[in-house]
C-alpha positions as CSV (number, residue, x, y, z in Angstrom):
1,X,-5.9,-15.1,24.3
2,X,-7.1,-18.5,23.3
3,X,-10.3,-17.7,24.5
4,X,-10.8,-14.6,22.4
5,X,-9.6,-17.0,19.7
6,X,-12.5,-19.2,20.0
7,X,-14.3,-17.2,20.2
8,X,-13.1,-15.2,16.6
9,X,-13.3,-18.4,15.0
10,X,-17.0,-19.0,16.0
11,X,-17.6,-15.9,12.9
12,X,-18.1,-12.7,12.7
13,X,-21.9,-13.3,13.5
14,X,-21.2,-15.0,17.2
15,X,-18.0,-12.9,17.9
16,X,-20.1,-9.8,17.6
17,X,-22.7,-10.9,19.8
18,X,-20.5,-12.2,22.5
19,X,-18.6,-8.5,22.5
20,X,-21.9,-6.8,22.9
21,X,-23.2,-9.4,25.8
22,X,-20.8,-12.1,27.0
23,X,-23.9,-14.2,28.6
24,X,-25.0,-15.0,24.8
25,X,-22.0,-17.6,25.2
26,X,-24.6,-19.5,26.7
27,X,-27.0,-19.5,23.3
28,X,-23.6,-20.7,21.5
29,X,-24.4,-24.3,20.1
30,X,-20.9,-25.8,21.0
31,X,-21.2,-24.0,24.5
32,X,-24.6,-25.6,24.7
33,X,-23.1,-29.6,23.7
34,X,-19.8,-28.8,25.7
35,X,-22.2,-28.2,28.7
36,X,-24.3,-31.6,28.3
37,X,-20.6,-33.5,27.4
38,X,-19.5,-31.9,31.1
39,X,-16.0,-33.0,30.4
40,X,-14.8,-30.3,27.9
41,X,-13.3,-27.6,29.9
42,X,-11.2,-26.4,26.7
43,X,-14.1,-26.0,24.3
44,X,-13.8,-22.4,23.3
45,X,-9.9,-22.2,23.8
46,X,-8.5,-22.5,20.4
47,X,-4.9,-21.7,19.8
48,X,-4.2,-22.9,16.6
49,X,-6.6,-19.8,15.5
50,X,-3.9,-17.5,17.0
51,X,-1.5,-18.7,14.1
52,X,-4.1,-18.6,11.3
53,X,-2.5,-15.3,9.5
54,X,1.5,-17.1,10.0
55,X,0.4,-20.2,9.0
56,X,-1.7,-19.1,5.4
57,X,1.7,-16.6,4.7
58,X,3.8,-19.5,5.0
59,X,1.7,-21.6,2.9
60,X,1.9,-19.0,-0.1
61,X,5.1,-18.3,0.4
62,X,6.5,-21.3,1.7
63,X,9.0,-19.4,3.8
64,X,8.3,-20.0,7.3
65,X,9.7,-17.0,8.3
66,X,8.0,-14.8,6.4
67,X,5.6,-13.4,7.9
68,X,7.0,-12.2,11.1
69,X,9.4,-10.4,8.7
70,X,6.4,-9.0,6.6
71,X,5.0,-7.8,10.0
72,X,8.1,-6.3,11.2
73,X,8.2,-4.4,7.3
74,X,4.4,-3.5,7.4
75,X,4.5,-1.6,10.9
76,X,8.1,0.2,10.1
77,X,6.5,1.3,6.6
78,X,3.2,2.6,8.4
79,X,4.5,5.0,11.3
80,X,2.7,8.2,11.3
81,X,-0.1,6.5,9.6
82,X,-3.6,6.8,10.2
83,X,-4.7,3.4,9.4
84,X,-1.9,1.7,11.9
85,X,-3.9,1.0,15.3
86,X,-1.2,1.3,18.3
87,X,-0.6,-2.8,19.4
88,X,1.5,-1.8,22.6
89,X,5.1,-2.7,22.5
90,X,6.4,-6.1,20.8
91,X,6.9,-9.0,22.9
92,X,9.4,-12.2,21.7
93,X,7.7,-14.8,23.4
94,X,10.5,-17.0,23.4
């Protein structure tokens, strides 16, 4: 999961290469200095991207909790909709 989110945050331009042939990650200038620094196992694993969409809500809103609540409201209001793409079954983390 953070993998895919270094991935995302590389842009749209390097994510859509990757997805089409994962051994362009080697053409990928961070994958290219990570590989001559030899000490940066983590490189592409970026977590904080994973909260990106939670953490701009909360900024606008400056309720914390808002946006899970917004989720929760924008997948009840769009059953039976074409536009909603099936995301499996929720899962509370904690």
């Amino acid at each position: 999961m953070d993998f895919r989110a270094g991935v995302i945050a590389q842009g749209r331009e390097w994510y859509e290469r990757i997805a089409a042939g994962p051994d362009s990650l080697a053409a990928l200038p961070l994958v290219i200095r990570g590989a001559e620094e030899q000490d940066r196992p983590e490189l592409l694993f970026y977590e904080d991207v994973n909260y990106a969409a939670d953490d701009a809500f909360e900024r606008i809103t400056g309720d914390a909790d808002a946006f899970e609540a917004a989720w929760r409201n924008c997948r009840q209001n769009a059953v039976g909709s074409r536009a909603v793409v099936d995301m499996g079954e929720d899962f509370d983390f904690s």
